[in-house]
Rosetta silent file (secondary structure, phi, psi, omega in degrees, C-alpha in Angstrom):
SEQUENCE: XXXXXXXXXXXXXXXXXXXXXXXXXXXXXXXXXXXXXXXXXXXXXXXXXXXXXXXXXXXXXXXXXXXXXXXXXXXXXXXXXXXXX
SCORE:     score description
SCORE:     0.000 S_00000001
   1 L     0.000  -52.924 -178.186  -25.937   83.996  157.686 S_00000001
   2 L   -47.804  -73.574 -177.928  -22.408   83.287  158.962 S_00000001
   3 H   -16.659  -50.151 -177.982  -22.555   87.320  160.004 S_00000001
   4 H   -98.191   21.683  168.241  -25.392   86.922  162.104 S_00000001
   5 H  -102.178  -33.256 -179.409  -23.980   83.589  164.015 S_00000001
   6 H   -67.093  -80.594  178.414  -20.699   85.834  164.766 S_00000001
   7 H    -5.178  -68.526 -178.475  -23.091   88.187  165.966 S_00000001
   8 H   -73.184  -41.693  176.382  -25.353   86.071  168.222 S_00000001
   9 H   -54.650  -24.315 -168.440  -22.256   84.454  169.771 S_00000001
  10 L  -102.445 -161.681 -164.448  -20.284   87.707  170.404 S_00000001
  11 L    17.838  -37.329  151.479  -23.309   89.463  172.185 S_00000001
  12 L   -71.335  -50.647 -161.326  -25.251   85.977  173.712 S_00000001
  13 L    99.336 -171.255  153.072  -22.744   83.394  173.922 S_00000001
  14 H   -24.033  -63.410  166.613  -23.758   79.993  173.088 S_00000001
  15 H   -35.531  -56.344 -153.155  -26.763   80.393  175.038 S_00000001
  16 H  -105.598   35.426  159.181  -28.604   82.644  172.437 S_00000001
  17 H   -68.478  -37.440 -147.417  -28.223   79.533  169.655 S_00000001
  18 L  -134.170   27.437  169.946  -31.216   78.229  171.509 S_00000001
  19 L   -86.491  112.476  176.376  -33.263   81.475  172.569 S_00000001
  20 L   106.277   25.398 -168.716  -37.008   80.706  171.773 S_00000001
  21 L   -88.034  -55.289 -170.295  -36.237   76.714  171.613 S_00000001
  22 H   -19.585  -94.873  166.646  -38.557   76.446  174.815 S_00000001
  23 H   -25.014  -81.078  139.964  -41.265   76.540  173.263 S_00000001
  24 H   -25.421  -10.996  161.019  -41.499   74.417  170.664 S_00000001
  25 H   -87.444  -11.034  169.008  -40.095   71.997  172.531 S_00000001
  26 H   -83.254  -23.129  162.066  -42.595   72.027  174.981 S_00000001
  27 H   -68.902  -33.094 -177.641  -45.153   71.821  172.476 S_00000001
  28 H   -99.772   -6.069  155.065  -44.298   69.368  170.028 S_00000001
  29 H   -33.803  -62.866 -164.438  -43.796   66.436  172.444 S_00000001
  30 H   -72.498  -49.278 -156.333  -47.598   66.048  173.002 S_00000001
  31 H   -57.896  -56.385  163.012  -48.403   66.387  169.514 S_00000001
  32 H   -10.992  -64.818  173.947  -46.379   63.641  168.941 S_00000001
  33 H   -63.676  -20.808  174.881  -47.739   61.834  171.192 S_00000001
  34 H   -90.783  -32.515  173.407  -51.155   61.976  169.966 S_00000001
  35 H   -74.640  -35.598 -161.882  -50.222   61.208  166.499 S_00000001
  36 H   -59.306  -73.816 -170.362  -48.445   58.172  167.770 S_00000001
  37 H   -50.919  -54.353 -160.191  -51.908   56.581  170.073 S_00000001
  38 H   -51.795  -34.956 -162.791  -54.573   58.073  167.297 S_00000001
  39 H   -99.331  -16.576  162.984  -52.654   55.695  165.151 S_00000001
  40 H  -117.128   18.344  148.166  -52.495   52.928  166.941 S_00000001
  41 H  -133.622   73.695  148.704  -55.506   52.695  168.049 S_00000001
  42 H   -99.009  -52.966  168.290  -57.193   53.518  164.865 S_00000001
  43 H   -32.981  -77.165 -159.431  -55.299   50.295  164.014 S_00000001
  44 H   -54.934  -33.516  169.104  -56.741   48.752  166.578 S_00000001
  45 H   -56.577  -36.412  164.065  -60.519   49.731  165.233 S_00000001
  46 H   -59.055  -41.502  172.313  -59.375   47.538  162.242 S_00000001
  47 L  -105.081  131.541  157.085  -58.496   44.587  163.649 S_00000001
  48 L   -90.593   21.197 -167.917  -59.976   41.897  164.995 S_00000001
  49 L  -138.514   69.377 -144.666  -57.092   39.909  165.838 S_00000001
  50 L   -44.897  -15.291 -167.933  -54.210   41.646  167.543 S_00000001
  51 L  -109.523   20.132 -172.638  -51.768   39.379  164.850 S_00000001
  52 L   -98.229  146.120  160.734  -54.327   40.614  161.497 S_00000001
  53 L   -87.235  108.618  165.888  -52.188   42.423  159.182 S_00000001
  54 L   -31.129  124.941  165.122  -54.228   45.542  158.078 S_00000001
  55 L   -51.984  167.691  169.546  -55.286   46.043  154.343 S_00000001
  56 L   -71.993  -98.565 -106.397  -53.762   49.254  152.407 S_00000001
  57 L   -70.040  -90.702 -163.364  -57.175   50.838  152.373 S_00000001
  58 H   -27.332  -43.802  171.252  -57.570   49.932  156.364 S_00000001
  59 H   -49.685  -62.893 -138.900  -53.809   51.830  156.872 S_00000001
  60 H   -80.980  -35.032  153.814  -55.154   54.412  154.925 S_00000001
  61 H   -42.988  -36.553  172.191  -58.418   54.991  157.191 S_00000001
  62 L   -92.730   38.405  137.202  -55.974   55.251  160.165 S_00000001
  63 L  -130.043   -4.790  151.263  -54.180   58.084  159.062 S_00000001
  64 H   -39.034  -74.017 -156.485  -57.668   59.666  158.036 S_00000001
  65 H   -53.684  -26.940 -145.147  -58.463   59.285  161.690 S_00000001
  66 H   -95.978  -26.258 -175.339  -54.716   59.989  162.920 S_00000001
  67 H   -66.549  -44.324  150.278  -55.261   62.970  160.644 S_00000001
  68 H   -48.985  -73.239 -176.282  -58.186   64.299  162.139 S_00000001
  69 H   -38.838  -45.146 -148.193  -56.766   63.810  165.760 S_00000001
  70 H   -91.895  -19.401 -174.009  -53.610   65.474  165.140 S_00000001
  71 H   -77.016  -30.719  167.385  -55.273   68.722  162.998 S_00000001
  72 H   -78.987  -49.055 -179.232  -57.815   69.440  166.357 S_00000001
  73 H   -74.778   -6.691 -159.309  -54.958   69.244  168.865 S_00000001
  74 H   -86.518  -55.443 -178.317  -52.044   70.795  166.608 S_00000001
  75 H   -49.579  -33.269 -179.345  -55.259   74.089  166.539 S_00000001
  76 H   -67.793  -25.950 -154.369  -55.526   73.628  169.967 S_00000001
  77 H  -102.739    2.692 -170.758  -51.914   74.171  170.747 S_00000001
  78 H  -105.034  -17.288  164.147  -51.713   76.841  168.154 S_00000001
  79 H   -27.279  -80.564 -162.188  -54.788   78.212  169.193 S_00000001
  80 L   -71.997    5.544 -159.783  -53.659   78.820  172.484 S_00000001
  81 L  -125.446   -3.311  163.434  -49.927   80.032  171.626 S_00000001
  82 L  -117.880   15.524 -173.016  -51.534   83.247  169.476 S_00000001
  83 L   -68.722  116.960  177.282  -53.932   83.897  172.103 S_00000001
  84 L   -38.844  119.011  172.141  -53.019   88.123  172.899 S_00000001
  85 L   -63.897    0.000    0.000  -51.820   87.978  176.997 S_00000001
């Protein structure tokens, strides 16, 4: 492991620490982002009070749903990131 860090630094520089980062990083922002809303407003399908505390079972529906949300776009992005050019 060490070997092949000498390696990429003598032949890259620095630079080729973070060759192929692009990607995933442009990708896992939105996903994020999606888990983040689906959940709270799944929440928000629970309550009828913005100040109700949610049951466990009501939590537990909103990460069904957050679950759901996040498994069609995470296919979407992977979908589209083995599609042959």
């Amino acid at each position: 492991m060490l070997d092949y860090s000498v390696c990429v630094l003598m032949s890259l520089q620095v630079r080729g620490l973070y060759k192929g980062m692009t990607s995933p990083l442009m990708g896992v922002p939105p996903i994020y982002a999606i888990v983040f809303g689906a959940y709270g407003q799944a929440k928000k399908l629970f309550q009828k009070d913005p100040n109700d505390t949610l049951t466990l079972s009501q939590i537990f529906y909103a990460g069904c749903i957050t679950g759901i949300a996040t498994t069609v776009s995470t296919l979407c992005f992977l979908r589209h990131s083995t599609d042959p050019v």
